[in-house]
C-alpha positions in Angstrom: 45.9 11.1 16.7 42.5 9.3 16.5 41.9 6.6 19.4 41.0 3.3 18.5 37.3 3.5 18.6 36.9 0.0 20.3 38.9 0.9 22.9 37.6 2.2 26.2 39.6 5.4 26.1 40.6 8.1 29.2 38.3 7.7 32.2 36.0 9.6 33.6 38.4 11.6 35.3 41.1 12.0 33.3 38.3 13.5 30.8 36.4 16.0 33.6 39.8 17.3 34.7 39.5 19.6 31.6 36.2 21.1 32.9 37.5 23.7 35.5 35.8 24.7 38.9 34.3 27.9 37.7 32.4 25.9 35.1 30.4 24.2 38.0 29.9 27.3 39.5 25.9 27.8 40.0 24.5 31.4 39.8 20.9 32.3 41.2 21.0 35.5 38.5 21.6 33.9 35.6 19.9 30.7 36.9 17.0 33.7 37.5 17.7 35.2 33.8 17.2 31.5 32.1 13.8 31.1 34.1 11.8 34.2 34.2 11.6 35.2 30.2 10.7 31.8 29.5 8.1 32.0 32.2 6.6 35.0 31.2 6.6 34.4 26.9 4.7 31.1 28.1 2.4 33.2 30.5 2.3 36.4 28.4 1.6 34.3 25.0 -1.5 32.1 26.8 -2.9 35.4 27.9 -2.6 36.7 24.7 -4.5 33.5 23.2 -7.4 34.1 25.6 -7.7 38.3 25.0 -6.7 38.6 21.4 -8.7 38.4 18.1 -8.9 34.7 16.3 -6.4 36.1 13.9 -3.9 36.2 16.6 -4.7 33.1 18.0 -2.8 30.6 16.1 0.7 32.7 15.7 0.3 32.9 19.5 -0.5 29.0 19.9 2.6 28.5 17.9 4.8 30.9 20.0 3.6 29.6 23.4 4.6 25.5 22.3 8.1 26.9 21.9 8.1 28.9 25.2 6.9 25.3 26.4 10.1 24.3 25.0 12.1 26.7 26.5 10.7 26.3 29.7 11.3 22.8 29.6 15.4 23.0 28.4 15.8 25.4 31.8 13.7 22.8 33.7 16.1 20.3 32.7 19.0 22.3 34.3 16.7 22.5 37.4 16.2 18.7 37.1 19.9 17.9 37.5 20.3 20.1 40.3 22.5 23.1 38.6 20.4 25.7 37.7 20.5 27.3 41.1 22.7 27.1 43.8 20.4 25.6 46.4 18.5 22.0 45.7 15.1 23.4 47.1 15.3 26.1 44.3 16.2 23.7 41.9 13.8 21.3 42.7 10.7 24.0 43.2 11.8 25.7 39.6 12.7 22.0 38.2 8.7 21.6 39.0 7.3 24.5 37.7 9.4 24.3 34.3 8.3 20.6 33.4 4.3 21.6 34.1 3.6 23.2 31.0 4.7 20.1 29.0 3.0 18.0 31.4 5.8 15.9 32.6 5.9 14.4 36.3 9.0 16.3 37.7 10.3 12.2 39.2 9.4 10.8 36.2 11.8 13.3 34.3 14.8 12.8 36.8 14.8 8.7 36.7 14.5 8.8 32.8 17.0 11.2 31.9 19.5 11.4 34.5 19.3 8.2 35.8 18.9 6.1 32.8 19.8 8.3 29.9 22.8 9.5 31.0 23.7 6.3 33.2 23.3 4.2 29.9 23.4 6.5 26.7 23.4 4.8 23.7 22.6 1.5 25.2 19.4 0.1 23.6 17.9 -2.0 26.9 18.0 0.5 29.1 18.7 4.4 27.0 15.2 5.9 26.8 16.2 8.4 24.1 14.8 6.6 20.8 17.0 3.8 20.4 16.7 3.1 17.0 14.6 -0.8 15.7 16.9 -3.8 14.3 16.1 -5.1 11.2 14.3 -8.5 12.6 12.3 -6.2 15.1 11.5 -3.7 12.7 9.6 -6.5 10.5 7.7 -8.3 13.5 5.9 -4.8 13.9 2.1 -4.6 12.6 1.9 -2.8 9.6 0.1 0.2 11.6 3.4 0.1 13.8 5.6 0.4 10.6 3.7 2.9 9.6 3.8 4.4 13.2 7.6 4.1 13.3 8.1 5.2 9.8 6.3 8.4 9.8 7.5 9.6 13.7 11.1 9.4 11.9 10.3 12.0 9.5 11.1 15.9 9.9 7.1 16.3 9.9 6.2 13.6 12.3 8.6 13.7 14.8 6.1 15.0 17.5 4.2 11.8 17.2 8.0 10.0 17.6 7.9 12.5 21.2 4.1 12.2 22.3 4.3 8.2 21.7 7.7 7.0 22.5 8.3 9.2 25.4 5.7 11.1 26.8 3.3 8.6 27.3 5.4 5.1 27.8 8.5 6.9 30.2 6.0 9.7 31.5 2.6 9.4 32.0 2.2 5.6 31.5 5.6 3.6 32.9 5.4 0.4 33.6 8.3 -2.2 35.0 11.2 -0.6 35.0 10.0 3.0 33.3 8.7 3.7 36.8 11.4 6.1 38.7 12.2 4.2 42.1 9.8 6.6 44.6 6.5 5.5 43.3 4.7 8.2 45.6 6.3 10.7 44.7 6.1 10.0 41.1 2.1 9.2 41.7 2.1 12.5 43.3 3.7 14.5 40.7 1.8 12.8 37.8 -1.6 14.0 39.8 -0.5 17.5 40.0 0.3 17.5 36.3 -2.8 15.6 35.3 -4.8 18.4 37.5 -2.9 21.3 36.0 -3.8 20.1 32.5 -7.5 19.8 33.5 -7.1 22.9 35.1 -5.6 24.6 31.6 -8.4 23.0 29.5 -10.9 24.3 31.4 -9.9 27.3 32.1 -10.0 27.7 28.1 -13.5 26.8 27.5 -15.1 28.8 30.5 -13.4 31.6 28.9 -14.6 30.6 25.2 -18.5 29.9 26.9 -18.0 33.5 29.1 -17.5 35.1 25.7 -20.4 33.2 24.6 -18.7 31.6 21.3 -20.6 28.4 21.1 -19.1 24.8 21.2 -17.4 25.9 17.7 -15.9 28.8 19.5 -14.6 26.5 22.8 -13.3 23.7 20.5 -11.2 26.4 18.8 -10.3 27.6 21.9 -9.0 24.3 23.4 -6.9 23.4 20.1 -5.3 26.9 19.6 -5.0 27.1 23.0 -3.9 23.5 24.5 -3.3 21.2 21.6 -1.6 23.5 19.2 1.1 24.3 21.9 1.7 20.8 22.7 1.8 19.7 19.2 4.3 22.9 18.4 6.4 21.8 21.9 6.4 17.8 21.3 8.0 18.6 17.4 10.4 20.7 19.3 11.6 18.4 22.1 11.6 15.4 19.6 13.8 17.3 17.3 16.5 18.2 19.6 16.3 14.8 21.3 16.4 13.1 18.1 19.8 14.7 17.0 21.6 14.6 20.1 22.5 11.1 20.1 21.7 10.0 16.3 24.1 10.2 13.7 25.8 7.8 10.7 29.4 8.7 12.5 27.8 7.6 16.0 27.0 4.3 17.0 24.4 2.0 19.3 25.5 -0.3 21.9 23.2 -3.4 22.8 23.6 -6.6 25.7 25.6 -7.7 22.8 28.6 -5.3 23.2 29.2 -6.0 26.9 31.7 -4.4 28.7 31.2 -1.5 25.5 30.7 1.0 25.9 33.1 2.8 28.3 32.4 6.0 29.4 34.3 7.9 26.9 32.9 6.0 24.1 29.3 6.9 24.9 29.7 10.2 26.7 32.2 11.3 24.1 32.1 10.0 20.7 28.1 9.3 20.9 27.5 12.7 22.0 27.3 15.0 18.6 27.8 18.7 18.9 25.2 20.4 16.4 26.5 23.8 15.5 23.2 26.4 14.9 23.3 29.8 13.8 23.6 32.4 16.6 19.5 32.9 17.3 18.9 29.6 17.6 21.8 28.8 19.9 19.8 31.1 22.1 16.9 30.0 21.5 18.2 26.5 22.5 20.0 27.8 26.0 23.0 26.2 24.8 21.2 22.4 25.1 23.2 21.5 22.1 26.1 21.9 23.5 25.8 18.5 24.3 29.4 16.8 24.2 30.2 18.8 27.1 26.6 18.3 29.1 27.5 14.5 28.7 31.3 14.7 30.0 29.7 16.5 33.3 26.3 17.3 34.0 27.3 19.1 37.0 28.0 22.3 34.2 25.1 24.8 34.2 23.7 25.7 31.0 25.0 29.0 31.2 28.5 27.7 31.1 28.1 25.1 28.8 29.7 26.9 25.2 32.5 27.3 27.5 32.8 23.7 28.3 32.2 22.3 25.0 35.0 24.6 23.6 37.4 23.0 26.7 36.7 19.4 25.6 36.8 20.2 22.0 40.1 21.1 22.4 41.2 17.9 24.2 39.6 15.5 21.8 38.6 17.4 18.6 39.2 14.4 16.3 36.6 11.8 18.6 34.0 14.2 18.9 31.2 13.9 16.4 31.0 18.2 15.5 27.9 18.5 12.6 26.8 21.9 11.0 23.4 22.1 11.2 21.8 22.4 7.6 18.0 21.3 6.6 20.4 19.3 4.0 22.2 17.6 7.0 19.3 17.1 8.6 17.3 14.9 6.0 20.1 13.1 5.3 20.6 11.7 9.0 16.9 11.0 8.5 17.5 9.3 5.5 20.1 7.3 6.7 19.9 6.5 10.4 16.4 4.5 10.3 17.2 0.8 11.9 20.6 -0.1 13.4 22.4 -3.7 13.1 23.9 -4.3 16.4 25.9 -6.7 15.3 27.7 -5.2 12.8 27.2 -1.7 13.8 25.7 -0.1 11.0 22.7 1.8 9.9 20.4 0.2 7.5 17.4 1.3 5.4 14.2 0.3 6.0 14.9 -2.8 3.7 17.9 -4.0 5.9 20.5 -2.3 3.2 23.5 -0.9 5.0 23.3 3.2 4.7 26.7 3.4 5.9 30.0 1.2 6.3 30.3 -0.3 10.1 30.9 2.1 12.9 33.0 -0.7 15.2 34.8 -3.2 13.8 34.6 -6.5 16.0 37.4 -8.5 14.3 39.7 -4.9 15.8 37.7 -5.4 19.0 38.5 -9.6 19.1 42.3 -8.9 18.1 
């Protein structure tokens, strides 16, 4: 039987208490088996970009952005202390994963696992592109609409990642962005920023040593540096995007207060996106994600496990999409500004693109 979707549903541990204790259980081999491939396609890929012929160049540019990506998903693990079974491993390894997409390692721990999993779905405080109202939508500058518009799109979502992440959670916080140790963070951010100048550079002495010319080091840096990050922002920004967007899943504002409860946000806002086998790989499980919510205390090497465990308990409130291109164009299509009052998605011309997700007359009664 479905629950009452207004209703707060089982608690926090009355849902974990499906998750056994083998499933927390932290291995240093495969922790080791997540880490080092990804490593070494991102090392062996930029050292194929500096040795190999132009030709090879761009495939490789394109292949080293995803091992950025890859790197980053076991970094994340790293990040939440469960990759490894000692913290100064995870931390060290949490480090050295988020470099390569140039994120300070404290910036990455107060955004996600403070605040995005501490308030998912909750538009004040989520940092995980809440979605615009209507009214706020059309204050924007028409180059912000534009902005918004476009980053929503399966060909623009990079800009959606570079923009609404990377630089105002990441690089550039201000207020409340900024993760509590402000040292720390400063520290990290001037490792990062050094390792990027470090990466750049490193580039065009090796385009000037081979004595290519300005043309030949400006290919170098965007094959070499841009390409990747333009290939690993797309990447990040598309599994971000659908992990927490749906028409069956809904947004919370100050509006909805005490909504949501733990089970409505960890649970029923959390989709699981079935891909075929390959990707699932390729994706170390991330999307997986209903279960990753529930407990992030569950490595990523036990996560298909999980999600099967809490599929079981609550099959019918779990949000469980086939991944299609078809499916995927039409959450685009549908989920582009969200009424908070009525809970609903609209179009960009405030027409509702689906019926509402929460009824407040159920929730009043």
């Amino acid at each position: 039987m479905r629950l009452d979707p207004t209703a707060p549903g089982p608690t926090t541990g009355e849902v974990r208490k499906n998750l056994d204790k083998p499933l927390h259980a932290k291995s240093l081999a495969q922790g080791l088996s997540s880490f080092l491939p990804a490593g070494a396609l991102w090392l062996l890929t930029m050292l194929g970009i500096v040795l190999l012929p132009w030709w090879a160049k761009v495939p490789l540019g394109v292949l080293n952005g995803m091992a950025i990506g890859v790197f980053f998903i076991v970094g994340h693990d790293a990040g939440h202390g469960i990759l490894f079974p000692r913290r100064w491993m995870n931390r060290l390894v949490g480090r050295v994963c988020l470099m390569p997409a140039l994120h300070p390692f404290a910036a990455w721990v107060h955004n996600h696992n403070g605040l995005h999993h501490g308030f998912t779905n909750i538009k004040e405080k989520d940092p995980g592109f809440p979605p615009l109202s209507l009214t706020e939508y059309q204050s924007l500058s028409g180059w912000r609409k534009f902005l918004y518009r476009i980053s929503r799109t399966w060909y623009g979502l990079a800009a959606l990642y570079f923009c609404e992440m990377w630089i105002r959670w990441e690089i550039l916080p201000t207020g409340n962005r900024r993760p509590r140790n402000l040292r720390a963070y400063q520290i990290d951010r001037a490792v990062v920023l050094l390792f990027m100048a470090v990466w750049i550079g490193g580039l065009v002495a090796v385009a000037l040593l081979n004595g290519e010319g300005w043309l030949g080091v400006l290919g170098m840096v965007a094959v070499g540096f841009l390409l990747p990050q333009f290939i690993w922002n797309w990447f990040i920004a598309f599994i971000i995007y659908q992990q927490h967007i749906h028409p069956r899943v809904p947004w919370y504002s100050e509006l909805d207060k005490p909504m949501p409860s733990y089970f409505q946000a960890q649970v029923r806002a959390t989709p699981h996106l079935y891909f075929p086998k390959p990707y699932r790989f390729l994706l170390r499980n991330i999307m997986e994600h209903t279960a990753h919510h529930v407990d992030p205390g569950v490595p990523l090497y036990h996560l298909p496990e999980a999600q099967q465990k809490i599929e079981k308990a609550y099959r019918r409130e779990i949000v469980r999409v086939l991944w299609t291109p078809g499916n995927f164009r039409r959450m685009l299509k549908t989920c582009r500004l969200y009424d908070y009052a009525a809970h609903r998605w609209l179009d960009y011309d405030g027409t509702p693109t689906t019926p509402v997700l929460i009824s407040k007359d159920i929730e009043r009664g």
